[in-house]
C-alpha positions in Angstrom: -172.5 -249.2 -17.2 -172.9 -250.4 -20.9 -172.8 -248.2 -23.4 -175.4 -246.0 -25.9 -175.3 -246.6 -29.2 -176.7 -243.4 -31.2 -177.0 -242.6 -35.0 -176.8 -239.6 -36.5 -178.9 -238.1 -39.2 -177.3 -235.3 -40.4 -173.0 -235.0 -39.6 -172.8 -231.4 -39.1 -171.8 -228.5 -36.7 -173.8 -230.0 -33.9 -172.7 -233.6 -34.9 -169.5 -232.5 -34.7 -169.4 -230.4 -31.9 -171.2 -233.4 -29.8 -168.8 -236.3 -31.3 -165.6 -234.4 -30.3 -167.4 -233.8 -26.7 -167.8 -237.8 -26.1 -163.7 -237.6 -26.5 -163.0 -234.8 -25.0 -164.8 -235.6 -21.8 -162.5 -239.2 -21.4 -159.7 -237.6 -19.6 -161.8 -235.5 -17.6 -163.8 -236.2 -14.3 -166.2 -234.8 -12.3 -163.9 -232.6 -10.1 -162.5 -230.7 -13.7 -165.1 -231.4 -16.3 -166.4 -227.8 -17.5 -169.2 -227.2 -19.7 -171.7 -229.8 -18.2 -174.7 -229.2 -16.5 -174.7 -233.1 -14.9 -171.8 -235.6 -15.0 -173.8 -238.5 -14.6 -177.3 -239.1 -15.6 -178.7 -242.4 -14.0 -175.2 -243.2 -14.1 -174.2 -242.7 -17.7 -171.2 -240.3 -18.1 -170.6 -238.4 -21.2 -168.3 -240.9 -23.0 -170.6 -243.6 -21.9 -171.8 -242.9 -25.6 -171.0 -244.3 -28.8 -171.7 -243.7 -32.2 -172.3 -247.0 -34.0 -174.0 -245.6 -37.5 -174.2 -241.7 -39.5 -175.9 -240.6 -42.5 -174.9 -237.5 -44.2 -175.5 -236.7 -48.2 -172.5 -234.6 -48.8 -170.2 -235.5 -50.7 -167.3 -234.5 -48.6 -168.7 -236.8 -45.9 -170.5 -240.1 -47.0 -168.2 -242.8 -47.4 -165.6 -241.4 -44.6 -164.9 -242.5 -41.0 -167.0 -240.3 -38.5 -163.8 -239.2 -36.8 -162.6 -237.3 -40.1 -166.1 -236.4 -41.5 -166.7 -234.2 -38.3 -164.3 -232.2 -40.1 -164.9 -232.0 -43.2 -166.7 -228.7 -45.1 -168.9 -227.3 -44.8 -168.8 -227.9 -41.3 -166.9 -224.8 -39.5 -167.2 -225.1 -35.8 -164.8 -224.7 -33.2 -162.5 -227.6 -32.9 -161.9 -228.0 -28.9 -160.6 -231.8 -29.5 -158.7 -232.6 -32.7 -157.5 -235.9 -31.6 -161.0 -238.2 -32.3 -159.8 -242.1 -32.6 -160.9 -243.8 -36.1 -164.1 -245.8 -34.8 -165.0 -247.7 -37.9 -167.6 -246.2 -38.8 -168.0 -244.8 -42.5 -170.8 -242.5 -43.3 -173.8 -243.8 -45.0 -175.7 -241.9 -48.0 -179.3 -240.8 -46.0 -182.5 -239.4 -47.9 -182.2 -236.1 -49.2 -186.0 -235.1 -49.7 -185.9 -231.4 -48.8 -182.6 -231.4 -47.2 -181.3 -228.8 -49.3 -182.6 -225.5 -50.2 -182.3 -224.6 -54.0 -181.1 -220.9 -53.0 -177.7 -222.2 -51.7 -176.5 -223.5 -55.0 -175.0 -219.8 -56.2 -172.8 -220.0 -52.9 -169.4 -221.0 -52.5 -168.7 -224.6 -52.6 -166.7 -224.2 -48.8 -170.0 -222.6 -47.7 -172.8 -225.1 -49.1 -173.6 -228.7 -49.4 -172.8 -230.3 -51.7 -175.2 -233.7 -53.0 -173.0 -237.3 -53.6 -174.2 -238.9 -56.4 -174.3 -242.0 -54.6 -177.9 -243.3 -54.7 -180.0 -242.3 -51.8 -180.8 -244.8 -49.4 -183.8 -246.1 -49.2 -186.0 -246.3 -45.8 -185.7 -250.5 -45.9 -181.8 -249.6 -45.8 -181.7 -247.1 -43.4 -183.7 -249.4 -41.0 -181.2 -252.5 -41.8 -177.8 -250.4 -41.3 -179.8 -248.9 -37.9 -180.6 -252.4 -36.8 -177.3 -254.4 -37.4 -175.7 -251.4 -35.6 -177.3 -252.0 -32.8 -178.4 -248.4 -32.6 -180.7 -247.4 -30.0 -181.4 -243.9 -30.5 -181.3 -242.0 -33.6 -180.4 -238.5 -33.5 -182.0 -235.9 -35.9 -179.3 -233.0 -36.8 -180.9 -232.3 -40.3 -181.1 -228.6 -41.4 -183.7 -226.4 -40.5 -186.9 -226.4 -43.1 -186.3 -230.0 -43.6 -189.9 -231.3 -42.4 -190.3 -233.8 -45.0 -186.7 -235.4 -44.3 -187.1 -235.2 -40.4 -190.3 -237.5 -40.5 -189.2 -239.7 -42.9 -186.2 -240.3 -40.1 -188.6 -240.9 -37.9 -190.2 -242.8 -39.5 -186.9 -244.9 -40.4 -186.9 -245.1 -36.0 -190.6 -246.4 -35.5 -189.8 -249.3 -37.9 -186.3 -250.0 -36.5 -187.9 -250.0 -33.1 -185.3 -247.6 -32.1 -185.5 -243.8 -30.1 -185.7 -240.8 -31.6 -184.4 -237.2 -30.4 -185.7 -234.5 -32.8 -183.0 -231.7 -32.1 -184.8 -229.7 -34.8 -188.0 -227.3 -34.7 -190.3 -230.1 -36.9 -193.0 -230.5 -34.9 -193.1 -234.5 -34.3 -192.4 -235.2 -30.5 -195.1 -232.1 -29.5 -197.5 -233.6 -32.6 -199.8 -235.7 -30.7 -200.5 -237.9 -33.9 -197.0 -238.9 -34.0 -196.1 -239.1 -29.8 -199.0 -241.7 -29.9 -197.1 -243.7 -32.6 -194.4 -243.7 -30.4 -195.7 -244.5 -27.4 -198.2 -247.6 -29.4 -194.6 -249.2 -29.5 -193.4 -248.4 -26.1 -190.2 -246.0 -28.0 -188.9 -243.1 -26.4 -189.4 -240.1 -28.2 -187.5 -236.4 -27.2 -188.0 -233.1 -28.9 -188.8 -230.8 -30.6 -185.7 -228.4 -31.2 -183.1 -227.4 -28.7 -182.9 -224.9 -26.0 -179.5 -224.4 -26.2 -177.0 -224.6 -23.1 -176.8 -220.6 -22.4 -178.2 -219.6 -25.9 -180.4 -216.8 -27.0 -184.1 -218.5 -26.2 -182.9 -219.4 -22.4 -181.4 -215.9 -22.3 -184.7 -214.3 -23.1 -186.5 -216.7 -21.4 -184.9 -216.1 -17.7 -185.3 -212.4 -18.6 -189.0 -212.2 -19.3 -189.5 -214.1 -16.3 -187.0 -211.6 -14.2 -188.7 -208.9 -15.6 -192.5 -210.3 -14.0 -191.3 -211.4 -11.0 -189.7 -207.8 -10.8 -192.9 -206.2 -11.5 -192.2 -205.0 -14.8 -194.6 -205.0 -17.8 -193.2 -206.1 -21.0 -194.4 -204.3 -24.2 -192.3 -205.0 -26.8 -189.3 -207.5 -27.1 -187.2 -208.7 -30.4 -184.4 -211.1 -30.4 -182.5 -211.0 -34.0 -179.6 -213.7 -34.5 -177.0 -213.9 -36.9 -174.5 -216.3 -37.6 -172.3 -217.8 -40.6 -172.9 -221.5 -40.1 -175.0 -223.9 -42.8 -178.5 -223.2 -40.6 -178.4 -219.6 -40.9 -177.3 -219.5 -44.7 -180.5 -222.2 -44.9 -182.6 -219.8 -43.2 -182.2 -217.1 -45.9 -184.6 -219.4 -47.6 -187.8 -217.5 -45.4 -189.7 -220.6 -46.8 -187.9 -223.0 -44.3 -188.7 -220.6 -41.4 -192.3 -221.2 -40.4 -191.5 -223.8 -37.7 -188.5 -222.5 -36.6 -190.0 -219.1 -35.7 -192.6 -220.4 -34.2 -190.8 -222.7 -31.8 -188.5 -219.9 -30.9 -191.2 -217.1 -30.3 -193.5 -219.6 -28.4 -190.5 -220.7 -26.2 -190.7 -216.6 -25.0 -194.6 -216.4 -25.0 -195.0 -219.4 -22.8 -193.3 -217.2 -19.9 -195.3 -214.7 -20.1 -198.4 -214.4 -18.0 -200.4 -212.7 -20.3 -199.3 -213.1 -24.2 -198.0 -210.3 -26.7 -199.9 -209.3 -29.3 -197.9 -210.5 -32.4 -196.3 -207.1 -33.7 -194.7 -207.0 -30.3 -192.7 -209.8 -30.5 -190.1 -210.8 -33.1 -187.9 -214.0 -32.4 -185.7 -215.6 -34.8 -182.6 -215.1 -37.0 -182.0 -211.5 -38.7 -179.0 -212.6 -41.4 -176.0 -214.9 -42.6 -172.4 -213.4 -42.4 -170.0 -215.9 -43.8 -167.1 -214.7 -41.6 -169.0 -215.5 -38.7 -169.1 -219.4 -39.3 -170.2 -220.9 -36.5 -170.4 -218.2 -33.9 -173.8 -217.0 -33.3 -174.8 -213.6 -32.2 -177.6 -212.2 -30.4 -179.1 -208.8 -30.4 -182.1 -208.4 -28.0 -184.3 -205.6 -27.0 -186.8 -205.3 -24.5 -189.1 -202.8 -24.1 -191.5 -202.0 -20.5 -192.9 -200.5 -17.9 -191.6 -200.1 -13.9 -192.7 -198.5 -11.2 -195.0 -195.4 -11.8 -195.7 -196.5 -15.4 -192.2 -195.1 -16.4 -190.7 -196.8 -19.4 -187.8 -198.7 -19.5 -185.6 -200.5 -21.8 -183.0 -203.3 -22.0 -180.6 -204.1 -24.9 -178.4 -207.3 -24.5 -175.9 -208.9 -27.1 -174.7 -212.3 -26.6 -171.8 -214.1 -29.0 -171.8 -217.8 -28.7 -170.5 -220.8 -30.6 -173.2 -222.4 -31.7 -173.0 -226.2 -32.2 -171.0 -226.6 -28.7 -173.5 -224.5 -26.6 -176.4 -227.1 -28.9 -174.2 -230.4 -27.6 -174.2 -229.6 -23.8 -178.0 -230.2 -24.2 -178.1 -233.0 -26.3 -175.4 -234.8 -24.3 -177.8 -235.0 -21.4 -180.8 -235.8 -23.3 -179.2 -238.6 -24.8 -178.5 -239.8 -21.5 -182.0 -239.4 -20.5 -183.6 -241.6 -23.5 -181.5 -244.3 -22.8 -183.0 -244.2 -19.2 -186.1 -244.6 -20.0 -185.1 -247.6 -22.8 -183.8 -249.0 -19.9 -186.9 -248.1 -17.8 -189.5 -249.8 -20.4 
């Protein structure tokens, strides 16, 4: 099979946490390859991918090969494969537009980005660098709240006649405005946000739907998240959480049969603890009735690196965008 040639928007956790996945998976096979939910997809394997151009707008990152950008601050995930090739690829300056929340600037430089002052690119030279790459598919990893930045990258895609996989909640793939755009040119579009492998949403998820197929009423139910990566320290910025909440409590409500009223549901993340970097945990309750009418409750806490359990998604939807390229 030939290989897919991705861009990055945004070298982060997930970035990170996906690049080191393409390499780790080389000396595996199908017999001892953990952590995937397919091997193959239309016949693509996991380091059937390659990442041919990144845009970042730290300072710590643009400028440097991918393989040691992935690992530069303030990125802080696990590192399950240390040994990443150089591949030649240095890390353009992207748009910055509202990729950074102003409330992060009294935090410690290890925990915050930190703007080059390289001039921005503009969207004529994101399209250029994304068509002499020979990019294909353009992945959005930009931080949560960033609305304005996510559709100007999608915007950069259109133009570049390229695909694009919105792995943030900015509502473009699910807008029908835009998914018309997409499909005018005959471009492959995925999104919006990601469900993670075995995170908190698919957690909840599987439970609400235990709990009516059980028999049980649901009442009430919160889910409260905390973590110590870049996303959750960008969430203290309630401002940048209007799509995000919304994505995550309507990913719960869509199981349900008949909806909760909204002050019985709560869905999204509670704090940032520094120490946690990027380990994310989960606190849920839910709240119902069983047999008789008698009440019952359940309380669940889940601890899961974050950016890994994001990349066993996106490693499969990349796989299935390129199928449908290949498909047009």
């Amino acid at each position: 099979m030939s290989t897919i040639k991705i861009a990055i928007a945004g070298l982060g956790n997930c970035a990170s946490s996906l690049i080191q996945g393409i390499e780790y998976y080389k000396s595996k096979n199908i017999n001892d390859a953990i952590g995937l939910m397919h091997w193959e997809v239309g016949g693509y394997r996991p380091y059937d991918i390659d990442v041919v151009a990144a845009f970042d707008i730290d300072k710590r990152k643009v400028g440097k090969d991918i393989s040691e950008a992935i690992f530069s601050l303030p990125n802080c995930t696990t590192v399950f494969c240390d040994n990443i090739p150089k591949k030649d690829v240095a890390v353009s300056m992207g748009k910055i537009l509202d990729g950074v929340s102003e409330h992060i600037a009294t935090y410690d430089d290890k925990y915050k980005f930190i703007p080059s002052d390289e001039k921005e690119a503009t969207k004529d030279e994101i399209v250029s660098i994304l068509k002499d790459s020979g990019t294909e598919i353009l992945l959005n990893f930009l931080p949560v709240g960033s609305e304005e930045a996510a559709r100007f990258y999608a915007e950069c895609a259109l133009e570049a006649g390229v695909a694009y996989i919105n792995n943030m909640p900015v509502f473009i793939a699910s807008d029908p405005k835009w998914s018309q755009r997409f499909k005018d040119k005959g471009i492959p579009i995925i999104g919006d946000d990601i469900k993670a492998q075995l995170g908190a949403t698919i957690t909840h998820r599987t439970l609400v739907d235990m709990f009516q197929k059980r028999g049980v009423r649901l009442e009430k139910t919160y889910q409260l998240n905390t973590g110590g990566n870049t996303d959750f320290l960008n969430m203290l910025n309630r401002n940048r959480l209007s799509s995000k909440k919304t994505s995550k409590t309507e990913a719960v409500q869509s199981v349900l049969k008949d909806r909760l009223d909204d002050e019985n549901i709560h869905v999204g993340p509670s704090d940032y603890v520094p120490w946690q970097k990027d380990n994310k945990v989960c606190y849920l309750r839910m709240e119902g009735k069983l047999f008789g009418d008698v009440p019952m409750n359940l309380e669940l806490r889940l601890s899961v690196e974050d950016s890994p359990n994001s990349a066993g998604v996106v490693i499969d939807a990349i796989r299935c965008c390129k199928l449908a390229l290949d498909r047009k």
